[in-house]
NUPADREN-336792 format. One record per atom (N, C-alpha, C, CB): x, y, z; residue in one letter. Coordinates in steps of 0.1 Angstrom, whole numbers, padded with zeros to 4 digits, always signed. Atoms other than C-alpha are relative to their C-alpha. Glycine has a CB too. Example, Ala and Ser with C-alpha at 12.3 -4.5 7.8 and 13.67 -1.06 7.14 Angstrom:
+0009-0012+0000A +0123-0045+0078A +0009+0012+0000A -0010+0000+0012A -0009-0011+0000S +0137-0011+0071S -0008+0011+0008S +0004+0005-0014S 
This chain:
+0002+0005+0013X +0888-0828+1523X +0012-0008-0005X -0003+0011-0010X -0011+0010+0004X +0927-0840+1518X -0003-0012+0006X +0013+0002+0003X +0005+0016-0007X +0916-0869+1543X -0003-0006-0007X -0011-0002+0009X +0007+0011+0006X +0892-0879+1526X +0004-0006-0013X -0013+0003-0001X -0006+0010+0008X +0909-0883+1496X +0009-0009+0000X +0002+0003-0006X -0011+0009-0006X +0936-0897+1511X -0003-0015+0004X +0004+0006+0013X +0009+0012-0004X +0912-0925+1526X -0004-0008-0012X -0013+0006+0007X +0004+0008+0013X +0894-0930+1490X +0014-0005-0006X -0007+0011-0012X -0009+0008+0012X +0925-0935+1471X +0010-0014+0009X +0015+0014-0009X -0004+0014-0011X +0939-0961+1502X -0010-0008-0003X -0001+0002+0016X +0009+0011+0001X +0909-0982+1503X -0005-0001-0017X -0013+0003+0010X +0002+0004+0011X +0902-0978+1464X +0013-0015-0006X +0000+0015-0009X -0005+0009+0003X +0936-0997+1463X +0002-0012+0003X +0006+0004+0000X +0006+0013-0004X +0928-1021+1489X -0012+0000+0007X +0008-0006+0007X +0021+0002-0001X +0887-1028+1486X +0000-0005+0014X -0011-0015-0012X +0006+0008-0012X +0890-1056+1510X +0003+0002+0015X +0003-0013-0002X -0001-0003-0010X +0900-1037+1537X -0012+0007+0011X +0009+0007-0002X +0011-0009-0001X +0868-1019+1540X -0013-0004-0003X +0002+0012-0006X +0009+0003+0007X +0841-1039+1528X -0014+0005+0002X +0001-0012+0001X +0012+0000-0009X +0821-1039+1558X -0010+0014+0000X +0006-0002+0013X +0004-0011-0003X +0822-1005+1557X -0007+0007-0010X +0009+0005+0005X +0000-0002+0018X +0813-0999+1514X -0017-0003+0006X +0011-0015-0014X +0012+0003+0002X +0777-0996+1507X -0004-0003-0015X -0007+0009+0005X +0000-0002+0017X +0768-1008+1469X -0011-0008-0003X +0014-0005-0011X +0014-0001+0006X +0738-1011+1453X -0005+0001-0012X -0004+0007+0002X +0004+0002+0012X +0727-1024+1424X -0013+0005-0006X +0001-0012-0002X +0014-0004+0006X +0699-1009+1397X +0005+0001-0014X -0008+0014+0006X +0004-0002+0011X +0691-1014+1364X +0015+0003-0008X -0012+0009+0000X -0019+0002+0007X +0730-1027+1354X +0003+0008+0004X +0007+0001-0016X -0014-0006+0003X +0750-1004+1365X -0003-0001+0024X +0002+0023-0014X +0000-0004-0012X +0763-1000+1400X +0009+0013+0008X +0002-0012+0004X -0002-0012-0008X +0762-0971+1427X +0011-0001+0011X -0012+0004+0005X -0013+0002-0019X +0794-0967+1454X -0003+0011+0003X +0022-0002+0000X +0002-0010-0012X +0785-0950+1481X +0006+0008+0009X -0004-0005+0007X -0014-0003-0009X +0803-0929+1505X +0003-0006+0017X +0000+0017+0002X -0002+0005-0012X +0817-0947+1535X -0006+0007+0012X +0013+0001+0001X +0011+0000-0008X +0798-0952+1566X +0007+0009+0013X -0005-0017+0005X -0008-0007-0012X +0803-0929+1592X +0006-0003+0011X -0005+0007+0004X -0007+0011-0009X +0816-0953+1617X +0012+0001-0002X -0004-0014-0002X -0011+0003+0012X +0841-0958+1593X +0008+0012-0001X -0006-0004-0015X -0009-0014+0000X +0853-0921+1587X +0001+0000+0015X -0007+0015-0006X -0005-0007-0015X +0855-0912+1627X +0010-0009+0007X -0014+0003+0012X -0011+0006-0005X +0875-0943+1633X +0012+0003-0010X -0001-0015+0001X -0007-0005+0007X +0895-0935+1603X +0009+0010+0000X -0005+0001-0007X +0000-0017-0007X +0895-0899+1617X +0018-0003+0006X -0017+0005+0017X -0010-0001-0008X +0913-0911+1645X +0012-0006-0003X -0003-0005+0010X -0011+0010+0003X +0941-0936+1631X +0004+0014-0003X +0001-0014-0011X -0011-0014+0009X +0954-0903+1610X +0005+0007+0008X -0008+0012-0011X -0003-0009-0009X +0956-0884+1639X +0016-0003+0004X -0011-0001+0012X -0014+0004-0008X +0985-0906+1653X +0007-0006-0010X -0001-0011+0013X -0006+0001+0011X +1000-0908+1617X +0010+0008+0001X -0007+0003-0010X -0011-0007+0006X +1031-0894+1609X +0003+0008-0012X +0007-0007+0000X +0005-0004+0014X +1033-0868+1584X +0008-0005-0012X -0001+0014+0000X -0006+0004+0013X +1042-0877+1549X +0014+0003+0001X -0007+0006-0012X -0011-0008-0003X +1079-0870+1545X -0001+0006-0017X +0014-0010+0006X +0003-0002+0015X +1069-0866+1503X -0001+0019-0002X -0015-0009-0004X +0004-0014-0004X +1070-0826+1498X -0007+0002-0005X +0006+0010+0000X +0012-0005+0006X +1041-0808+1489X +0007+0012-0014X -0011+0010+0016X -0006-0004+0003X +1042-0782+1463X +0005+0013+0002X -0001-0003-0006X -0002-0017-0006X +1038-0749+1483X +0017-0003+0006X -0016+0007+0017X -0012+0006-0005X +1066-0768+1505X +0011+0003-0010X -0001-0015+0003X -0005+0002+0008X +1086-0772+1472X +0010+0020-0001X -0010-0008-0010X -0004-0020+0006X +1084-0730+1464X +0003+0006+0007X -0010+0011-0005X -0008-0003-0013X +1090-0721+1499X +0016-0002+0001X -0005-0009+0010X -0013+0008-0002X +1123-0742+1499X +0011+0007-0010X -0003-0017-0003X +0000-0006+0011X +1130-0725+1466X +0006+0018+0002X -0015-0003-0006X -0002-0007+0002X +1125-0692+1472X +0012+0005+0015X -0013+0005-0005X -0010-0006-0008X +1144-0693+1508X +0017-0003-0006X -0004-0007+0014X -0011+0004+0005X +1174-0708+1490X +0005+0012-0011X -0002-0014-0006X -0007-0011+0003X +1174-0681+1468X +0005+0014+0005X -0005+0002-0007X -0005-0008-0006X +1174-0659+1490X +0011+0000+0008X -0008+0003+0006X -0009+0005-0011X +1198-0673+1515X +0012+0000-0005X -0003-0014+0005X -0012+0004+0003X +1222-0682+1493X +0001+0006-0013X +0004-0014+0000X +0000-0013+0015X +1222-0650+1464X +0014-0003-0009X +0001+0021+0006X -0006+0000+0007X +1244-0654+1434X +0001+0007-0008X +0001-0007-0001X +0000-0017+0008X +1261-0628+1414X -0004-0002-0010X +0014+0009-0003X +0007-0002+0012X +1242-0621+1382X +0008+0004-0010X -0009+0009+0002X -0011-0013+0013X +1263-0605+1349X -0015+0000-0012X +0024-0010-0011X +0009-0010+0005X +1237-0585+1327X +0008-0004-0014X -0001+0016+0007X -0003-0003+0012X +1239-0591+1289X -0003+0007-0007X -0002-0005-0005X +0000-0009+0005X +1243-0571+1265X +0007+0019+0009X -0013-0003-0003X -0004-0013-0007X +1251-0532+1277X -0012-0003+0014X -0005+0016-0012X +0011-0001-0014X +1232-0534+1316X -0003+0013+0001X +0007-0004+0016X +0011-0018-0003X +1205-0509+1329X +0010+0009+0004X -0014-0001+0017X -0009-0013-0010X +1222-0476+1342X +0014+0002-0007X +0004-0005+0021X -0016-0002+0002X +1257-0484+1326X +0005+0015-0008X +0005-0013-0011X +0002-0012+0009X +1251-0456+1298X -0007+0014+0008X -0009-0005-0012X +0004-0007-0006X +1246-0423+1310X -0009+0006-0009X +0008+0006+0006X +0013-0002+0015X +1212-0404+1291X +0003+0004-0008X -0011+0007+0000X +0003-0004+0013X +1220-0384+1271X +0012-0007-0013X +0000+0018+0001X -0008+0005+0011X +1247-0410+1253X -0014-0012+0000X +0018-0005+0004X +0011+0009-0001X +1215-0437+1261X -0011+0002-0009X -0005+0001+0012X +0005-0007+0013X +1194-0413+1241X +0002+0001-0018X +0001+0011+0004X -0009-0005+0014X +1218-0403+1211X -0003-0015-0004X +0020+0007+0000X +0005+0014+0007X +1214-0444+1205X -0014-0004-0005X +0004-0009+0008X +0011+0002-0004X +1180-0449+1211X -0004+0009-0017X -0004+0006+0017X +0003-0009+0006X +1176-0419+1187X +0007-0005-0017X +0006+0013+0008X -0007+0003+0006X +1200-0432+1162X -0005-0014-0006X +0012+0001+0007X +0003+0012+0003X +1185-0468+1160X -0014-0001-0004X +0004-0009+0010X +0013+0004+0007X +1151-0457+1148X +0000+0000-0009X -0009+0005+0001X +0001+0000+0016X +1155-0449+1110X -0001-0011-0003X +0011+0005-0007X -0001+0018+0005X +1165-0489+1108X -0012-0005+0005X +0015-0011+0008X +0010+0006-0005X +1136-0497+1130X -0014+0002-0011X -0002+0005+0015X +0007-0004+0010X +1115-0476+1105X +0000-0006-0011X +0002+0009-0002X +0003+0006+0010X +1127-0491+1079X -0004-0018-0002X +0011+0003-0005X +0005+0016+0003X +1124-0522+1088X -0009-0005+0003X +0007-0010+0004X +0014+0002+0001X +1089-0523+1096X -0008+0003-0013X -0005+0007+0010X +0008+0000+0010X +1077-0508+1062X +0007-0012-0005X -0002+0012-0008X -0004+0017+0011X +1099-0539+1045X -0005-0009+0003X +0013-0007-0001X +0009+0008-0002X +1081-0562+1064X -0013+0000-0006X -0002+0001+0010X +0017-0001+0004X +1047-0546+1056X +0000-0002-0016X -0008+0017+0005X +0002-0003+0015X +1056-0544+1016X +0002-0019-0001X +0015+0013-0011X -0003+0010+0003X +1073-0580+1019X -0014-0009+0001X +0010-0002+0008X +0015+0007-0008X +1042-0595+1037X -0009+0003-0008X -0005+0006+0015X +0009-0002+0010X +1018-0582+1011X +0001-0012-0010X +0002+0014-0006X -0004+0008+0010X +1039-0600+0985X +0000-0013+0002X +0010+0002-0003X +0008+0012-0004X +1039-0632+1003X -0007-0002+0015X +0008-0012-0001X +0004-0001-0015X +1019-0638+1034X +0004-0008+0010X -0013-0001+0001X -0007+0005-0011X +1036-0664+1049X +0015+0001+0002X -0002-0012+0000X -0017-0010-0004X +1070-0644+1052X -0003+0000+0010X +0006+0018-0004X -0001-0007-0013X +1055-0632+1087X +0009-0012+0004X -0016+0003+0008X -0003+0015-0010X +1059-0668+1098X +0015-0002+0004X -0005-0015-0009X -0012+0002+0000X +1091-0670+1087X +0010+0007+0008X +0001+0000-0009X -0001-0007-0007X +1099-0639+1102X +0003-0002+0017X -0009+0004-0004X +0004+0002-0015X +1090-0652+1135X +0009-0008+0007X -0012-0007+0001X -0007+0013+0002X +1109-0682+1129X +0014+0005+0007X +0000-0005-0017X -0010-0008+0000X +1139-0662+1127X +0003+0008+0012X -0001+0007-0010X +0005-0013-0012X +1131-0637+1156X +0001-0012+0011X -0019+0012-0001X +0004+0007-0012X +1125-0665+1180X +0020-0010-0001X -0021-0014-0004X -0013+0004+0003X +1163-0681+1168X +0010+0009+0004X +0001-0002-0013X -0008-0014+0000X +1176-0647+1173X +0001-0002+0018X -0011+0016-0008X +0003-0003-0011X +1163-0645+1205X +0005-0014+0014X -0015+0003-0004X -0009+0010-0006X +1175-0678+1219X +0012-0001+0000X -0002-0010-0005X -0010-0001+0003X +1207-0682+1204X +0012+0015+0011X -0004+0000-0016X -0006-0011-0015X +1214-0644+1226X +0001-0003+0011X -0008+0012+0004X +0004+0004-0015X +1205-0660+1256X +0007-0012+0006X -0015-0003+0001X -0007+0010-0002X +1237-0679+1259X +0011+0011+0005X +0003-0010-0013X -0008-0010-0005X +1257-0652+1280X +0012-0009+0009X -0009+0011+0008X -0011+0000-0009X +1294-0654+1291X +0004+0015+0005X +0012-0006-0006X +0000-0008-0011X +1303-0628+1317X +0013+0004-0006X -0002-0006+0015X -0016-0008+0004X +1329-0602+1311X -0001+0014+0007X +0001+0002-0020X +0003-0013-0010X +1329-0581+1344X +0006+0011-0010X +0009+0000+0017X -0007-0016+0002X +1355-0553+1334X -0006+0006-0008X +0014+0003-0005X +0003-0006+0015X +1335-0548+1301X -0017+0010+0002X -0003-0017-0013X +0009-0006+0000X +1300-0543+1318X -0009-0004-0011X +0004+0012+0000X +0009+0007+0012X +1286-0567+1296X +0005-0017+0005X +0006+0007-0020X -0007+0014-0003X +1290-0602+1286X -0005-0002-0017X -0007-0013+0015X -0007+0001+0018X +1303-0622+1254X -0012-0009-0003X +0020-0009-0005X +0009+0009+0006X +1274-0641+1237X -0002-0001-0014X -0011+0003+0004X +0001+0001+0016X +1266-0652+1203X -0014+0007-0006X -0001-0016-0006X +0012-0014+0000X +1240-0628+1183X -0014-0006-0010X +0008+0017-0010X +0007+0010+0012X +1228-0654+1153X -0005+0010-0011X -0015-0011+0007X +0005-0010+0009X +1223-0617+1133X +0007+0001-0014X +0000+0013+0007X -0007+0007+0009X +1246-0628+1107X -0008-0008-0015X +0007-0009+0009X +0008+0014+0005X +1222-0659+1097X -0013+0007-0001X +0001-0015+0011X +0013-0003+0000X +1194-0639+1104X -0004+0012-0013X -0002+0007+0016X -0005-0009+0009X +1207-0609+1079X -0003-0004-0016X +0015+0001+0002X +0006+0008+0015X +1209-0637+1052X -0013-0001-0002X +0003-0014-0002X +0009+0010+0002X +1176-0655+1056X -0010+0013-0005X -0005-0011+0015X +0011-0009+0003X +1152-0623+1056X +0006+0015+0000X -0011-0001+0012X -0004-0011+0000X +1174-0591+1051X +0005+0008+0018X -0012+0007-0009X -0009-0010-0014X +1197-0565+1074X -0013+0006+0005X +0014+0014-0006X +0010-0009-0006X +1165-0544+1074X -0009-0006+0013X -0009+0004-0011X +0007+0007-0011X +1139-0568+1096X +0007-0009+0009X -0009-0006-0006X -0009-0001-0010X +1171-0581+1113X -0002+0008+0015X +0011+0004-0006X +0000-0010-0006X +1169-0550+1129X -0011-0003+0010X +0000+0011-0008X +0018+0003-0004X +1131-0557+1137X +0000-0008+0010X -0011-0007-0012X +0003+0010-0007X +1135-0590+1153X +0011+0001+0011X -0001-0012-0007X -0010-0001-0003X +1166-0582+1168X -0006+0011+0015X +0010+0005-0013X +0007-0006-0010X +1148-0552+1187X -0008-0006+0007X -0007+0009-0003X +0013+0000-0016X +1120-0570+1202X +0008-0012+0005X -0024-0005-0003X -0004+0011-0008X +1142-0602+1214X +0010+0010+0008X +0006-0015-0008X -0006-0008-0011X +1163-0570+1231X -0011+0002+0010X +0007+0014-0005X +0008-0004-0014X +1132-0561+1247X -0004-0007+0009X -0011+0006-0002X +0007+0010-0015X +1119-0589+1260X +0009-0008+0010X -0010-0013-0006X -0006+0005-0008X +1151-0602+1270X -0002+0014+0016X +0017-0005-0008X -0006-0008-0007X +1157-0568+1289X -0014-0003+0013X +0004+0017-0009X +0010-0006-0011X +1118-0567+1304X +0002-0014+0006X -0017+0006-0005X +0006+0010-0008X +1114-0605+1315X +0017-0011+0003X -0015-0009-0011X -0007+0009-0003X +1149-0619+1315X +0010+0009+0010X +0005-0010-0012X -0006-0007-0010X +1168-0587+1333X +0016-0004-0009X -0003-0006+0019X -0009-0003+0006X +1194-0591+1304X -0003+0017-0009X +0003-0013-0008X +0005-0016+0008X +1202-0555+1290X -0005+0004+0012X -0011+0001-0014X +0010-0011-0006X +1181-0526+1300X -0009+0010-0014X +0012+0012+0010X +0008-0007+0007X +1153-0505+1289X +0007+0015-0005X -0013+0003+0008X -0010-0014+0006X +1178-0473+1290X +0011-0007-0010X +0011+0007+0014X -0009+0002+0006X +1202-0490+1270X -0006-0006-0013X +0008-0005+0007X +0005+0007+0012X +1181-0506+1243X +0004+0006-0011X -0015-0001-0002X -0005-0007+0015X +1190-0481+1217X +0012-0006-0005X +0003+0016+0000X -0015+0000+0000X +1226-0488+1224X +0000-0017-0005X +0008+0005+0018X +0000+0014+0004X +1222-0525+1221X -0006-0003-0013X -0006-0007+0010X +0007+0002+0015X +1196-0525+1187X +0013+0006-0007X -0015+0010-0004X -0007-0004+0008X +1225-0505+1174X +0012-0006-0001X +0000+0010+0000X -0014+0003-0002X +1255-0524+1183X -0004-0018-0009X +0007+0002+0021X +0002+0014+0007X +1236-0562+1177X -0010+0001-0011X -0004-0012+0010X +0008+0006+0012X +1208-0557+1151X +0006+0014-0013X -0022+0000+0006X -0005-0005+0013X +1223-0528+1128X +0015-0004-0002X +0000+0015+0000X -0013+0005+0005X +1260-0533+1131X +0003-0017-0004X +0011+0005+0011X +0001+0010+0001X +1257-0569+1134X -0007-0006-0014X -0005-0002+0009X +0006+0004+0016X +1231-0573+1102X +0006+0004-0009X -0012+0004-0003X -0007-0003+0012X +1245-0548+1078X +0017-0004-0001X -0001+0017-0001X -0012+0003+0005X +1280-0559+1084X +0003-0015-0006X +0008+0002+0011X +0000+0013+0006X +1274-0598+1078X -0008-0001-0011X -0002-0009+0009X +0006-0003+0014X +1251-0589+1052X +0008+0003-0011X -0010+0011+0000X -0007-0007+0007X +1274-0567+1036X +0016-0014-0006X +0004+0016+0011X -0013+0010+0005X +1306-0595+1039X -0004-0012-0005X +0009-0003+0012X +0004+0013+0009X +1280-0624+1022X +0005+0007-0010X -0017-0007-0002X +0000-0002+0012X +1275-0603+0996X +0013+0005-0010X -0009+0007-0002X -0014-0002+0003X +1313-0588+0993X +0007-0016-0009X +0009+0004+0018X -0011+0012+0000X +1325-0622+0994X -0006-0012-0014X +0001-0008+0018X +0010+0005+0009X +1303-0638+0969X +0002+0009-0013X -0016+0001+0007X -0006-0008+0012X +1308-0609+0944X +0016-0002-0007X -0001+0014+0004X -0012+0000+0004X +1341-0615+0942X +0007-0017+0000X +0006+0010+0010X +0005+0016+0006X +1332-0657+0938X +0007-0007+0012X +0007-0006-0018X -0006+0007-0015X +1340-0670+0972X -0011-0010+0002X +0002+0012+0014X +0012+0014-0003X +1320-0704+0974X -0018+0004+0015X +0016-0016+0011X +0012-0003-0009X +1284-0700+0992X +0003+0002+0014X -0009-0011-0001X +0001+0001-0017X +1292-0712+1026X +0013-0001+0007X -0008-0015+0003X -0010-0007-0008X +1324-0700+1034X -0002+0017+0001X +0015-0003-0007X +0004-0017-0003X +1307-0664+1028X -0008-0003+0010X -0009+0010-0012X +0013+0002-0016X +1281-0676+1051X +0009-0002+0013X -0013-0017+0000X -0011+0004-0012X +1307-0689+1076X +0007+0018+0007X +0018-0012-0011X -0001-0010-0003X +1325-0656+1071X -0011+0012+0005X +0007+0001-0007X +0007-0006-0006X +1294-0634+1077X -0003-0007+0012X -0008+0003-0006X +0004+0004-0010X +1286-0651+1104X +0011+0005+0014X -0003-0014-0004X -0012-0009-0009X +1322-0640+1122X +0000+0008+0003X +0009+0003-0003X -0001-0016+0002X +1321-0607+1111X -0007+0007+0008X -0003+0005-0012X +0013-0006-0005X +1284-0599+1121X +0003+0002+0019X -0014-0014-0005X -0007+0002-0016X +1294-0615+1158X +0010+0011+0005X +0008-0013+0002X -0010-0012-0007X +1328-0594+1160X -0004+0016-0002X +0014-0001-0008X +0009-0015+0000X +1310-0561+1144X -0008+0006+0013X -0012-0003-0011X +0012-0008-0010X +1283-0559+1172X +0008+0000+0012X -0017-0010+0005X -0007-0008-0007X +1313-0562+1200X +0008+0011-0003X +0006-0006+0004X -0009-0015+0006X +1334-0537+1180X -0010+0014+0002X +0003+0000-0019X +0007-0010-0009X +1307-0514+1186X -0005+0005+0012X -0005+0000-0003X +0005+0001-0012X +1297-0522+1217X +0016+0007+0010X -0007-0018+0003X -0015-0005-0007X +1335-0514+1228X +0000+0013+0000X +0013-0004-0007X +0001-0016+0005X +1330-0481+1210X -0007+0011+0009X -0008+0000-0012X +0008-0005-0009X +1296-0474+1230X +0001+0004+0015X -0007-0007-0001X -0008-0003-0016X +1311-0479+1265X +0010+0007-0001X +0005-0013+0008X -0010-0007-0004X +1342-0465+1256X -0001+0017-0002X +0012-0007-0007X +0002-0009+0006X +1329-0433+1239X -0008+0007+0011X -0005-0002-0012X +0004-0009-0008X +1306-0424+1265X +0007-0006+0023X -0020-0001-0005X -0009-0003-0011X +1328-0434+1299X +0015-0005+0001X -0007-0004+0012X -0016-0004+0000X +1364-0427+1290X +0006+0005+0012X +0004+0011-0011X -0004-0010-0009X +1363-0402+1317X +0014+0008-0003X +0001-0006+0013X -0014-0007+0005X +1400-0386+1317X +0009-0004-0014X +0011-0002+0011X -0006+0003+0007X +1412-0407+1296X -0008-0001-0017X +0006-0010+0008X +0006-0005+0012X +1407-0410+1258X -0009-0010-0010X +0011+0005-0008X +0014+0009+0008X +1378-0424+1234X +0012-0009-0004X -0013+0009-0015X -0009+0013+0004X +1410-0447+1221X +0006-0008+0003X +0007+0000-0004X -0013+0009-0005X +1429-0460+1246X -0013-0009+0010X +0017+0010+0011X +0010+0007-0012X +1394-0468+1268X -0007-0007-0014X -0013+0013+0011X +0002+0005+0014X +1384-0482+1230X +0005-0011+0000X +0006+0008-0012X -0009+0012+0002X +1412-0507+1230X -0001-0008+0014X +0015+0004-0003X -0004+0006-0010X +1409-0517+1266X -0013-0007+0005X +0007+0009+0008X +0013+0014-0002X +1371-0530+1265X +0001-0006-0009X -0017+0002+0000X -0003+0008+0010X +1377-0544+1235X +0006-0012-0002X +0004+0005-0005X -0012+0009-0005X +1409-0562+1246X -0008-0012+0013X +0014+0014+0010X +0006+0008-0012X +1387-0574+1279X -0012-0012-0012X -0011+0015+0013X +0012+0008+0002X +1359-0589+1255X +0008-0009-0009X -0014+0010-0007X -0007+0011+0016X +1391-0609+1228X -0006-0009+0006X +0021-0004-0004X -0002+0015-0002X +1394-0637+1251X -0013-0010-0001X +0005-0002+0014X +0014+0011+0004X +1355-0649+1249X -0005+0002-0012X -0012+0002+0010X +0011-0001+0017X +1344-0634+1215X +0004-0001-0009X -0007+0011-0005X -0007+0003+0009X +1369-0642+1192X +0000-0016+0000X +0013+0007+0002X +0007+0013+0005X +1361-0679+1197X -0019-0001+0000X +0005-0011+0012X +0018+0002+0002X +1324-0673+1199X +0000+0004-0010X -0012+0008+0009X +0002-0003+0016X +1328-0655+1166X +0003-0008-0013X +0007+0010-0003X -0006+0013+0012X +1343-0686+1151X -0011-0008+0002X +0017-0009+0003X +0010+0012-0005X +1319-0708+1167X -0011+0002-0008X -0005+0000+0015X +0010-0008+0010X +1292-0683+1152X -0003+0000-0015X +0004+0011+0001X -0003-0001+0015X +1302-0683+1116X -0002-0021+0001X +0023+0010-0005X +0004+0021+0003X +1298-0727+1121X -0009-0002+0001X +0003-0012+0008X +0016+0004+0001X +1268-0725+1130X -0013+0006-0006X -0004+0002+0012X +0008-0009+0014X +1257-0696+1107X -0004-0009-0013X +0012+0014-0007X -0001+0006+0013X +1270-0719+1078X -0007-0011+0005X +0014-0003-0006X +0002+0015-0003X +1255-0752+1096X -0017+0005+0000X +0010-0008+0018X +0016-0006+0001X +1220-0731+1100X -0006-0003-0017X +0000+0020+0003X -0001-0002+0006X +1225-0723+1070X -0010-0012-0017X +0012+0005+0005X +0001+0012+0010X +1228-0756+1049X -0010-0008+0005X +0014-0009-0001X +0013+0008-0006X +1199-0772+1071X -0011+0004-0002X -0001-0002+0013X +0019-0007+0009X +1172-0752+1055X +0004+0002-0011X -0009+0017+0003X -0004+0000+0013X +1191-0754+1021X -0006-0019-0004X +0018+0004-0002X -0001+0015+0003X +1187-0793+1028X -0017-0005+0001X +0010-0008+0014X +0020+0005-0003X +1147-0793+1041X -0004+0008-0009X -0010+0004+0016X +0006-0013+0011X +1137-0760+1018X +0007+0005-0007X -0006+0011+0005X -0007-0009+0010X +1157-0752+0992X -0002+0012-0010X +0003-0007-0007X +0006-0010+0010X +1129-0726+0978X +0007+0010+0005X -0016+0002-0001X -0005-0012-0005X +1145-0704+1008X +0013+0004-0002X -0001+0000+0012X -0010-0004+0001X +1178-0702+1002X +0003+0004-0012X +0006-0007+0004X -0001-0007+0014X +1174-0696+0965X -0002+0014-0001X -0009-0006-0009X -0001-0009+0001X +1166-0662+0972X +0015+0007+0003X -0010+0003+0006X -0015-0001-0006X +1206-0656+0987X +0002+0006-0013X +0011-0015+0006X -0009-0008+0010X +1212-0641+0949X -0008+0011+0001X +0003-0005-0016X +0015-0015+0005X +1183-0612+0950X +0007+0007+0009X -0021-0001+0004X -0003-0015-0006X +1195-0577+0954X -0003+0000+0016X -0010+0013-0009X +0006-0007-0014X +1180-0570+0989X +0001-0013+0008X -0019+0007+0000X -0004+0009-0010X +1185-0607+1003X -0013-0002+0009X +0011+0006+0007X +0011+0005-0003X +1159-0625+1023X -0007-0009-0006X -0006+0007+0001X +0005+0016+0002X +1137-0655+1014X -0017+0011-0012X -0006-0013+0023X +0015-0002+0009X +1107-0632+0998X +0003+0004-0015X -0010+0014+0006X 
């Protein structure tokens, strides 16, 4: 069957190679093309035979080539966020266990918000899918057992509250952990609690600190946006160091992932806070209905 199309789209490009061999037949305006004479295919047959094959790759060819290269030539991986196995269970648990109240809560605030307007979800989504990208910018930070990335929970904190932070924050942990092999399913607690609670309530908390006390819009935003970023490694230092110190002590193994994660997250946290404020002012500039909520008690756009 490739032949033959091979054949059709050859002679469709040049007719007059084949005339002889074309049958067409006119009726009642319109005209019928026929399929080449069988003469025609079995000499055809044979020329192909003593063809050379295409050198063009196919695309099974392509995925073959592909998947031996990855195999052949394997490259080391580094795991964002906390990696599968790193946490032992029952500190894997205590998080897990620890990070549902916020998850709770921040599913009924959705459901009350969402009543009130219905196209919050969207927005929601909006947000969650920003979240979820923006994570998926990992730098590698063997000794730590992690890696330094930006969290965007900061910006996310402002737009729709710390609470459903939490929300969107969880499922872009999950799906990074199930389909991208960042993170782990054992460690999810540990990670919702280090990037979507400490991360939200802390840059939440330093808009509205900083704002109360009359600090221009978008240098609070700037500064949450820092804070939020350095918050979720400050805990995450905590988490590894609290549950494998081994001999040594929850403070000094405290300072010494911590110390490992300055050199990449202390400029990502600056970087963070520019792009919090730069998020920020670009949906103040297209929709200014959303950012007008930034003074309401609870924060968020509803």
């Amino acid at each position: 069957m490739s032949n033959l199309f091979q054949i059709l789209r050859t002679n469709l490009k040049a007719p007059g190679r084949c005339t002889a061999s074309w049958e067409r037949r006119v009726s009642n305006r319109r005209t019928v093309l026929m399929v080449p004479s069988r003469r025609w295919l079995k000499n055809r047959r044979s020329q192909l035979m003593f063809q050379p094959i295409s050198a063009s790759p196919t695309v099974p060819t392509c995925v073959a080539l592909a998947v031996l290269l990855t195999l052949g030539f394997p490259a080391t991986a580094s795991a964002m966020h906390i990696s599968e196995g790193i946490l032992p269970a029952p500190w894997a648990g205590l998080w897990f266990v620890l990070s549902l109240p916020f998850l709770i809560w921040g599913l009924h605030d959705l459901r009350v918000r969402s009543e009130r307007e219905p196209m919050f979800k969207s927005l929601v989504g909006l947000v969650g899918a920003a979240v979820f990208v923006i994570s998926c910018m990992p730098i590698p930070v063997p000794t730590a057992g992690s890696c330094s990335h930006p969290c965007a929970t900061g910006m996310a904190a402002i737009l729709i509250g710390p609470s459903l932070t939490v929300v969107v924050t969880s499922i872009a942990l999950l799906l990074q952990a199930l389909f991208l092999a960042h993170g782990g399913l054992t460690t999810l607690g540990a990670d919702i609690v280090s990037m979507g609670v400490a991360g939200a309530f802390t840059g939440y908390g330093a808009f509205r600190l900083a704002t109360a006390f009359g600090v221009p819009r978008w240098p609070a935003v700037f500064l949450a946006g820092v804070l939020s970023d350095w918050a979720t490694y400050a805990v995450t230092s905590f988490e590894l160091a609290s549950a494998l110190h081994g001999n040594a002590s929850v403070g000094h193994a405290f300072a010494a992932v911590a110390i490992a994660f300055c050199p990449t997250q202390i400029p990502l946290g600056i970087l963070e806070g520019f792009l919090t404020a730069a998020a920020c002012r670009f949906i103040e500039t297209r929709r200014p209905g959303l950012i007008a909520s930034l003074k309401q008690p609870h924060g968020g756009v509803a």
